[in-house]
NUKELO-995360 format. One record per residue: residue number from 1; x, y, z of N, C-alpha, C, O in turn; residue in one letter. Coordinates in steps of 0.001 Angstrom, whole numbers. Example, Ala and Ser with C-alpha at 12.3 -4.5 7.8 and 13.67 -1.06 7.14 Angstrom:
% NUKELO-995360
  num     n.xx     n.yy     n.zz    ca.xx    ca.yy    ca.zz     c.xx     c.yy     c.zz     o.xx     o.yy     o.zz  residuo
    1    13190    -5690     7800    12300    -4500     7800    13200    -3300     7800    14236    -3319     8465        a
    2    12850    -2250     7080    13670    -1060     7140    12900       30     7870    13409     1138     8039        s
//
This chain:
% NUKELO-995360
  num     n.xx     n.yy     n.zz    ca.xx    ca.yy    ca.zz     c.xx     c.yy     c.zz     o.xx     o.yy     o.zz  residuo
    1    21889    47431    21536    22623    46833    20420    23409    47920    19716    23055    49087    19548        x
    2    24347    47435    19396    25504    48896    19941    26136    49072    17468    27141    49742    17227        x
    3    25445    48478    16376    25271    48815    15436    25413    50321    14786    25997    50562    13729        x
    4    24780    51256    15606    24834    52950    15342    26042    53393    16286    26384    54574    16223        x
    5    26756    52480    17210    27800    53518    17555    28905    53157    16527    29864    53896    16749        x
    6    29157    52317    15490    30552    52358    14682    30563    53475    14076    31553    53687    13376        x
    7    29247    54781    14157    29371    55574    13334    29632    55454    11953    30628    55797    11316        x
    8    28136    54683    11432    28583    54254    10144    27198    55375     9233    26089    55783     9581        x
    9    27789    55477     8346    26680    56430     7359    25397    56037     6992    25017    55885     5831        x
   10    24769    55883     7946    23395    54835     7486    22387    55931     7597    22239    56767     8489        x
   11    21532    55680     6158    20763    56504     5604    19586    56095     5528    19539    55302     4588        x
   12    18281    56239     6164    16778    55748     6249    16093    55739     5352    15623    56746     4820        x
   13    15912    54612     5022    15075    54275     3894    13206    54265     3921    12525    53726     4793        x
   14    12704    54995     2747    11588    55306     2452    11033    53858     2660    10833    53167     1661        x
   15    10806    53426     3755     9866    51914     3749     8908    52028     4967     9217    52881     5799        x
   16     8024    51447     5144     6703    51554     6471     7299    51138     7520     6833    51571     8574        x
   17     8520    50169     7618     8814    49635     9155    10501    50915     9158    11033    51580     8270        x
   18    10765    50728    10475    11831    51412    10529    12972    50696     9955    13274    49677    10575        x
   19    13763    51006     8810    15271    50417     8269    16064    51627     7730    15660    52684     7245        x
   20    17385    51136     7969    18534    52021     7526    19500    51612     6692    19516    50383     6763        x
   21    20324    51996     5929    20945    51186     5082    22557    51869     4729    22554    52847     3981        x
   22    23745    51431     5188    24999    51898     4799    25849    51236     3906    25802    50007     3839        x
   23    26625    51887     3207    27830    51323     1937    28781    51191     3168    28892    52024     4067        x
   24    29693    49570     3020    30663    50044     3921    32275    49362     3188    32447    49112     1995        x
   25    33162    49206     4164    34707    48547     3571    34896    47412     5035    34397    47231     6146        x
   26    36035    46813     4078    35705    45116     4944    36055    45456     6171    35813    44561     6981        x
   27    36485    46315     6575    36948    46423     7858    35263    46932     8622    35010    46261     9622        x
   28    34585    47588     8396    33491    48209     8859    32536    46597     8491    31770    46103     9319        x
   29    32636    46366     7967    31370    44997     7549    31776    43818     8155    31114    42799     7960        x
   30    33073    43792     9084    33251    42714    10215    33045    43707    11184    32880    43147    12268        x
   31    32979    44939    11288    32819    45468    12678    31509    45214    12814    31121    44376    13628        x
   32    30798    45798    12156    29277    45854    12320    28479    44529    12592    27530    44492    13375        x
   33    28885    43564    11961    28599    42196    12425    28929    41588    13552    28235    40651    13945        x
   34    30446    42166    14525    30642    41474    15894    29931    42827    16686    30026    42867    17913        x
   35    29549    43419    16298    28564    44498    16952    26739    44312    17314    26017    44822    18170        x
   36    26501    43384    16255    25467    42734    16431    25240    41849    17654    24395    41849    18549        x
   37    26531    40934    17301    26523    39594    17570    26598    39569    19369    26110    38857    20247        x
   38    27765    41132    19311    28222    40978    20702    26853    41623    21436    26764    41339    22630        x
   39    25700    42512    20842    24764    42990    21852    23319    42340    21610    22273    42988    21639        x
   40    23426    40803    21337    22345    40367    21350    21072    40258    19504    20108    39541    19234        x
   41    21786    41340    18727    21080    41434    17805    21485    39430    16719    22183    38415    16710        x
   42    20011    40400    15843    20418    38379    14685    20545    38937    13389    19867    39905    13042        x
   43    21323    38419    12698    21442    38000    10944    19961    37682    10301    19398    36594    10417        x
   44    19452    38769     9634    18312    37961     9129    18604    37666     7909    17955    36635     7734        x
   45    19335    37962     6626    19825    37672     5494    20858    37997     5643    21328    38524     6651        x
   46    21788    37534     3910    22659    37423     3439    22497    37375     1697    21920    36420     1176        x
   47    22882    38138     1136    22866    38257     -592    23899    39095    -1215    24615    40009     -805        x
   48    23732    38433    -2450    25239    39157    -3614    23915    39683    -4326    22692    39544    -4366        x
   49    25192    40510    -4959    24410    41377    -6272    25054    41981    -7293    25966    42778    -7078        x
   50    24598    41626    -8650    25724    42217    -9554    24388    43478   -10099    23170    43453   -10273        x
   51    25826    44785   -10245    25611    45941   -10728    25114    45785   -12083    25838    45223   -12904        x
   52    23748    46295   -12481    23117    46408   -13690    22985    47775   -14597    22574    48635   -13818        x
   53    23120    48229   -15628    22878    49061   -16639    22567    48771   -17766    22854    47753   -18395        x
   54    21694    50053   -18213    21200    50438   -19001    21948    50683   -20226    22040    49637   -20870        x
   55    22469    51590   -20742    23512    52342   -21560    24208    50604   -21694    24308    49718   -20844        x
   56    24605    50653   -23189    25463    49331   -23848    27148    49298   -23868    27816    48270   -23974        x
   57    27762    50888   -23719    28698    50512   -22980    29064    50121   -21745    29928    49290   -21465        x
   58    28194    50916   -20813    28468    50124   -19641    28581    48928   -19297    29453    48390   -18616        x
   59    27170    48278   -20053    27052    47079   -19754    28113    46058   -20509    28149    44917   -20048        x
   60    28838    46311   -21444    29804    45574   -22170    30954    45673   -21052    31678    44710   -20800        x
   61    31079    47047   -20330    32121    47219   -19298    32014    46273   -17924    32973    45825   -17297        x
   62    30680    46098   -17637    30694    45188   -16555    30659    43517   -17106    30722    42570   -16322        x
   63    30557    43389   -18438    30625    42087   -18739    32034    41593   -18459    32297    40517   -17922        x
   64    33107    42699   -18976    34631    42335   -18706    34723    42548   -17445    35381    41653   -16914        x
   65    34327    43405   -16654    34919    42989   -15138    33444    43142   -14200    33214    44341   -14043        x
   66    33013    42785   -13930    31900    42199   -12781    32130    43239   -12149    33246    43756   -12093        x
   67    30836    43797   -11444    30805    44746   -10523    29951    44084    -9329    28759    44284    -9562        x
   68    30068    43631    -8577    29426    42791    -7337    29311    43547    -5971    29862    44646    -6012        x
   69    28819    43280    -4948    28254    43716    -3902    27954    42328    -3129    27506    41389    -3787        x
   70    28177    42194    -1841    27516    41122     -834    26880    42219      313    27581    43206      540        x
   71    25785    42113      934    24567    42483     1956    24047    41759     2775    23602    40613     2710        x
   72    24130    42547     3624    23653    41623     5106    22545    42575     5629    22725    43786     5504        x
   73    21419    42110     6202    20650    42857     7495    20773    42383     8348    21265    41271     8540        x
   74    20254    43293     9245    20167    42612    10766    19016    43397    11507    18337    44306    11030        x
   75    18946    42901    12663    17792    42896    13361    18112    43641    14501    18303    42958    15507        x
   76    18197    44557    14593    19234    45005    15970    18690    46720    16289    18374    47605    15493        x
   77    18740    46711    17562    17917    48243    17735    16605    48285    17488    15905    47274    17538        x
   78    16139    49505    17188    14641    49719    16783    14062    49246    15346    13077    49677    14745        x
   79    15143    48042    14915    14797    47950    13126    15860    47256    12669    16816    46720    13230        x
   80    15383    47406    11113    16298    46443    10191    17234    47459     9758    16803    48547     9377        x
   81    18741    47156     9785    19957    47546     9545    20802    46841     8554    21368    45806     8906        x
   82    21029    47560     6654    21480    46720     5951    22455    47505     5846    22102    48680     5951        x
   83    24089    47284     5602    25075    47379     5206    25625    46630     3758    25411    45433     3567        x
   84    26091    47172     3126    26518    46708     1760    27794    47138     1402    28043    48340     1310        x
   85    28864    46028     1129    29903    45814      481    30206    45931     -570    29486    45201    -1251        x
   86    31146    46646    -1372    31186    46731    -2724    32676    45661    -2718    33594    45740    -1902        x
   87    32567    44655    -3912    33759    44112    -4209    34205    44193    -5609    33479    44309    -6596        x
   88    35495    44115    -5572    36399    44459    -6463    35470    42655    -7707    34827    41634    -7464        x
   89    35912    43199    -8634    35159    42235    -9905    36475    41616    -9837    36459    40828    -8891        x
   90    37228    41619   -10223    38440    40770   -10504    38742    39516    -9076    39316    38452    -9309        x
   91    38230    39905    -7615    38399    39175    -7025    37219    39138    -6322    37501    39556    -5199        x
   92    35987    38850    -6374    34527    38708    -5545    34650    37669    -4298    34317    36484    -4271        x
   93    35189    38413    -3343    35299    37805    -2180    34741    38834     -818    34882    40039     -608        x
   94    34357    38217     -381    34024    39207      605    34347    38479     2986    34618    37296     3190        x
   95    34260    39127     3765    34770    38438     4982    33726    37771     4902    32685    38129     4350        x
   96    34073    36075     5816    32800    35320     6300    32592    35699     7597    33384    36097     8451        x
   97    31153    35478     7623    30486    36021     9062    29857    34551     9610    29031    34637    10518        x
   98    30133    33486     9212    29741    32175    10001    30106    32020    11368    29253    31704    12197        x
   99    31790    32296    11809    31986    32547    12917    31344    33215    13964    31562    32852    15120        x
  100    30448    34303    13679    29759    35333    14360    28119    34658    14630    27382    34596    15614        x
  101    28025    34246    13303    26085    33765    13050    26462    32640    12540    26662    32780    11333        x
  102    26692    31362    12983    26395    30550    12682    25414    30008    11162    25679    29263    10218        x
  103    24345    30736    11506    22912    30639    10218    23965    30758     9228    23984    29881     8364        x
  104    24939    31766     9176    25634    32679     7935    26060    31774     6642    26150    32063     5449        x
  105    26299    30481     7412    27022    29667     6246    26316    28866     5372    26703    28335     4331        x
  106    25123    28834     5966    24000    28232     3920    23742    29442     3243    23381    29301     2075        x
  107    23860    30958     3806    23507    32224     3050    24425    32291     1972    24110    32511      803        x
  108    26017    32018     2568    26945    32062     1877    26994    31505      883    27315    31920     -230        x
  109    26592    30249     1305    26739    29194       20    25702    29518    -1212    25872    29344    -2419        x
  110    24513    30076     -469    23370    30083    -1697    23880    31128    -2786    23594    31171    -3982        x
  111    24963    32207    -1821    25378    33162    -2737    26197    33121    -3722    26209    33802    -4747        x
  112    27368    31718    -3140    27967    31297    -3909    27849    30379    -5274    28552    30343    -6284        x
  113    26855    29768    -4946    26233    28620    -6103    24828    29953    -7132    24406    29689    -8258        x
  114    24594    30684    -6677    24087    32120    -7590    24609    32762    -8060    24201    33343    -9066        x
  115    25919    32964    -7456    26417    34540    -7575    28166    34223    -8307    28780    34907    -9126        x
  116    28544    33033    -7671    29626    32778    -7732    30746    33647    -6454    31959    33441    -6419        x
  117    30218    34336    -5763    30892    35497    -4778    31248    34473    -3736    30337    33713    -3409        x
  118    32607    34301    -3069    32730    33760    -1923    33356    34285     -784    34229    35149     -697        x
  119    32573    33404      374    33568    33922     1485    34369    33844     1532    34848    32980      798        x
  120    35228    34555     2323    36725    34437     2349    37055    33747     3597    36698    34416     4567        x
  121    37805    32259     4009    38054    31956     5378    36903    31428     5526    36937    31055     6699        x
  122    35762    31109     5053    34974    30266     4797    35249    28382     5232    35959    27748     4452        x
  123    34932    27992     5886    35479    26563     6261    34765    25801     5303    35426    24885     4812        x
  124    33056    25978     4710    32048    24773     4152    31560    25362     2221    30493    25873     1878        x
  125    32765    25040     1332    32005    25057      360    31217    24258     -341    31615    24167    -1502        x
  126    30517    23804     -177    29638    22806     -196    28789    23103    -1373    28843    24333    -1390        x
  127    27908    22688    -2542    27123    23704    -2953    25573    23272    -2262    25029    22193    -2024        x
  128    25237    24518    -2107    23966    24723    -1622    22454    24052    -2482    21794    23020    -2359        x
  129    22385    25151    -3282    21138    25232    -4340    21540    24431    -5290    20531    23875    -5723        x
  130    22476    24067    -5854    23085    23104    -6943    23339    21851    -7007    24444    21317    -6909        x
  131    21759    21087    -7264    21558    19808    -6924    21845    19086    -8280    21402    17939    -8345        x
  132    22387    19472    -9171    23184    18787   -10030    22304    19037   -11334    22240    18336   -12344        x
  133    21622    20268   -11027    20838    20501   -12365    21205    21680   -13272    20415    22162   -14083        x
  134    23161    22355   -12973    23034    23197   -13671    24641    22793   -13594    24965    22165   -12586        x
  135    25865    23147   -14735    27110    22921   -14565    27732    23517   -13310    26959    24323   -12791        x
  136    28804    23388   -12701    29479    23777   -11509    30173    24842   -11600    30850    25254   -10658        x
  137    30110    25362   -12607    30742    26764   -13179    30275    27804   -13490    30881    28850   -13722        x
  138    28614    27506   -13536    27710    28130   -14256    26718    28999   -13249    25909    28307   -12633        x
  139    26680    30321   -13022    25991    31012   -12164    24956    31571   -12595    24991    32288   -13595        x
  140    23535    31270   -11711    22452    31803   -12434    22265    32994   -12457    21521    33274   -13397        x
  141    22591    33917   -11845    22227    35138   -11432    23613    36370   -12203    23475    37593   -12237        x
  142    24556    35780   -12610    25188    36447   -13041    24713    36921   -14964    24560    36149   -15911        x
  143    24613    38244   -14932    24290    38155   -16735    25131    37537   -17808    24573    37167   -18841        x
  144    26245    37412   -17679    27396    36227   -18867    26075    34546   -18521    26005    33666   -19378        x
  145    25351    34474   -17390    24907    32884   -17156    23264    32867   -16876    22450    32166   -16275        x
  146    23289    34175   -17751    21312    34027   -17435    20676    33134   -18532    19678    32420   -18441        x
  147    21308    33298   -19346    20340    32134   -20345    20724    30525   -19640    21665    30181   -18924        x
  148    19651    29816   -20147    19438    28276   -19556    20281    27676   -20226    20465    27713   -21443        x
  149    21227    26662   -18812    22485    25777   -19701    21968    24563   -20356    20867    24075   -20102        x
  150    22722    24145   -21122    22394    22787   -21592    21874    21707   -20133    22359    21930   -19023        x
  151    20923    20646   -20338    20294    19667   -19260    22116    19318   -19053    23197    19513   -19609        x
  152    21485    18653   -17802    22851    18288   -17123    22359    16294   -16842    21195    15901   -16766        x
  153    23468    15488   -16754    23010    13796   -16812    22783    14473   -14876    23195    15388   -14162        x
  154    21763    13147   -14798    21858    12959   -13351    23216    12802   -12808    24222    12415   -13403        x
  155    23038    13289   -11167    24391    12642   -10524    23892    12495    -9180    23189    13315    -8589        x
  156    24210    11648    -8844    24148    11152    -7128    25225    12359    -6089    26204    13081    -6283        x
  157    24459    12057    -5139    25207    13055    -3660    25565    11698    -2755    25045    10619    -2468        x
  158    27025    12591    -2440    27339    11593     -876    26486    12129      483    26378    13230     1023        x
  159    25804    10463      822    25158    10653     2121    25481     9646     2974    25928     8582     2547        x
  160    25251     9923     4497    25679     8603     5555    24159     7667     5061    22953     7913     5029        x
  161    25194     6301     4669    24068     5143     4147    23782     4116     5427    24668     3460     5976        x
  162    22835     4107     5676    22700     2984     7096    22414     1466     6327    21775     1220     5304        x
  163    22974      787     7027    23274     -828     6153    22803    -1403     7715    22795     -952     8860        x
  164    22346    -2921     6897    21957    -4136     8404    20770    -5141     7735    20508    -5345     6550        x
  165    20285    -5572     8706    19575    -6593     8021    17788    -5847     8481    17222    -5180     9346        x
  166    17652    -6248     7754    16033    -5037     7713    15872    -3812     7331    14758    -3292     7402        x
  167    17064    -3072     6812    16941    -1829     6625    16430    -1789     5026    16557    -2694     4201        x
  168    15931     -725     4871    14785       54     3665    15269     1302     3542    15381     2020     4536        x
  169    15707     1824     1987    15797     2970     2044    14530     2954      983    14156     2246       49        x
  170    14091     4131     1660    12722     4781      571    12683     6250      -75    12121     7172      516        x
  171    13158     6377    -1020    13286     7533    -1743    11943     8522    -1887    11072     8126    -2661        x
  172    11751     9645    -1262    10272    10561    -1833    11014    12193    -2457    11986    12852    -2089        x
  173    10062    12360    -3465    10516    13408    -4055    11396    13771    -4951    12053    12826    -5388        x
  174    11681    14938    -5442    11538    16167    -5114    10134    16550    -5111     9765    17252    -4169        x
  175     9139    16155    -6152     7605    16316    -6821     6826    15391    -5669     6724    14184    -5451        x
  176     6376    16510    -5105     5038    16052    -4378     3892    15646    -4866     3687    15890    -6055        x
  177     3122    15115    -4289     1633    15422    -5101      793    16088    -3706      -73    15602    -2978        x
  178     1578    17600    -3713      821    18799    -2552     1227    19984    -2892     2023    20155    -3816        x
  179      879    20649    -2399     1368    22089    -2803     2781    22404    -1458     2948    23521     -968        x
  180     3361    21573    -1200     4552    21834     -304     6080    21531    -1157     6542    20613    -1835        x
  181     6572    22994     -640     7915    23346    -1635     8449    21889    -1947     8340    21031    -1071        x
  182     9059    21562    -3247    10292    20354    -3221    10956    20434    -2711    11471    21518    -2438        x
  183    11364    19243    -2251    12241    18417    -1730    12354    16534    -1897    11585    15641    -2254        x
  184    13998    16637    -1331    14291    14925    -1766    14681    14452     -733    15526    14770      104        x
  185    13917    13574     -876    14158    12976     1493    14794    11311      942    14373    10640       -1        x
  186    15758    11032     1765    15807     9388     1671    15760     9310     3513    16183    10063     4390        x
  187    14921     7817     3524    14450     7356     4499    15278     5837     4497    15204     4937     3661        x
  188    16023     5904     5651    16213     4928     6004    15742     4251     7357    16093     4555     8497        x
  189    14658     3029     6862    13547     2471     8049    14486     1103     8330    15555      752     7829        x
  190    13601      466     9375    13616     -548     9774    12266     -840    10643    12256     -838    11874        x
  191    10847    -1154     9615     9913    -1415     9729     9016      170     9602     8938      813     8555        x
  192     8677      393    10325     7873     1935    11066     9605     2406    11658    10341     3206    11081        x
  193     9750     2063    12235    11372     2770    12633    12154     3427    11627    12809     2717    10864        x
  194    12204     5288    11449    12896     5762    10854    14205     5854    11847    14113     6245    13011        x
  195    15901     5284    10997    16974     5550    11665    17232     6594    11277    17509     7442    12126        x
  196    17252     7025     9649    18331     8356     9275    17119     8666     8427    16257     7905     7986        x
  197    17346    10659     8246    16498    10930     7274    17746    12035     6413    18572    12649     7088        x
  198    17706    12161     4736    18673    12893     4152    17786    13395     3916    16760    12726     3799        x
  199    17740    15353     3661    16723    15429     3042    17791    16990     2241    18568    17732     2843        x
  200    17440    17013      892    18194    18033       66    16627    19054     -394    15726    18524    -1044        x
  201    16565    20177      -40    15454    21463     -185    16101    22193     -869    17184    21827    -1326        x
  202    15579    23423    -1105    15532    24206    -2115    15829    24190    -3241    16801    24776    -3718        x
  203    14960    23451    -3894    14979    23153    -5846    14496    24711    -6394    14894    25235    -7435        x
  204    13449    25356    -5329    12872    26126    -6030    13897    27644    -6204    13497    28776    -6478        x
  205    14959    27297    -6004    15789    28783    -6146    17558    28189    -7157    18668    27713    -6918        x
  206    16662    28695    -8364    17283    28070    -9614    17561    29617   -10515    17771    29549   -11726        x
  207    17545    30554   -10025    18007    31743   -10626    17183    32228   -11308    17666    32532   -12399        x
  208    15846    32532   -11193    14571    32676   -12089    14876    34240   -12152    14413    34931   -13059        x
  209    15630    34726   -11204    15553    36425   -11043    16341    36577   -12519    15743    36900   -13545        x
  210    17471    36352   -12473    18208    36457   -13440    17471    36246   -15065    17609    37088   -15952        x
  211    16824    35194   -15202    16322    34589   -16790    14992    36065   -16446    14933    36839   -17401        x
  212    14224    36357   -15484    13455    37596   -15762    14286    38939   -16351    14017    39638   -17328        x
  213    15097    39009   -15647    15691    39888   -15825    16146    40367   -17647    16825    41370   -17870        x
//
């Protein structure tokens, strides 16, 4: 898996399994990804990140212009290989890698409905994590959007509805009564016969990093 020949500055990180980790520019952060892709290696994540400080000017300085980052690992060679993007605050875009990894495009999105950061050339903005419980503008993870927004009214999602004579839709969830993550499934039966199942997951990634923070 051919990752260490772009000759990229990757520096080994103090951790128990073998990983390495390089700063790179968009041209190096699509290389390194069809470098994966082309020798067999996989995408194991995808994440944004906004630059944090201490000191109160700084931080007034990154309130006016965002300092962001998007990160990828991968799985390739003897170990985990992360590369990191720095993006310009005024335009938080970074290349999409869906074309390459397929997986890439709910990472994207989760980053986008967190982070507000998008792909660029991106075909599916869809929102991910944003099941209608926070405004569409409003990013959890960014510090201008860590405090909790006002409740939001319910809103319905478009789904393929199966219609006929016998059909049942049966709504379960998000609240289980189990200890298995939420989720919201609609079931459309016809007796014991499930035809379609919708099912919308991850309630539980609502920007909690951020309100700790």
């Amino acid at each position: 898996m051919g990752i260490t020949r772009l000759d990229l500055p990757f520096e080994r990180l103090p951790a128990p399994l073998p990983m390495w980790r390089a700063r790179v520019d968009r041209a190096q952060w699509l290389a390194a990804a069809g470098s994966v892709a082309q020798s067999g290696g996989r995408l194991v994540a995808v994440w944004g990140s906004e630059k944090l400080g201490s000191d109160s000017n700084f931080r007034r300085k990154l309130e006016s212009d965002p300092n962001f980052s998007i990160s990828a690992a991968y799985g390739a060679e003897r170990g985990l290989y992360c590369v990191e993007l720095p993006l310009d605050g005024s335009q938080a875009q970074y290349p999409d890698l869906a074309h390459l990894f397929p997986c890439a495009a709910r990472m994207q999105r989760a980053v986008s409905d967190l982070l507000g950061v998008q792909a660029e050339g991106a075909e599916d903005h869809r929102p991910w994590l944003n099941h209608g419980a926070w405004p569409a503008d409003w990013r959890p993870l960014r510090r201008a959007g860590s405090s909790e927004p006002a409740p939001q009214p319910l809103q319905d999602y478009p789904f393929v509805r199966v219609e006929g004579d016998g059909v049942h839709e049966i709504p379960v969830g998000p609240v289980h009564a189990g200890i298995i993550e939420p989720g919201h499934f609609r079931f459309s039966v016809v007796g014991e016969t499930v035809l379609r199942l919708k099912a919308r997951l991850w309630y539980v990634h609502k920007g909690i990093e951020g309100l700790a923070a």
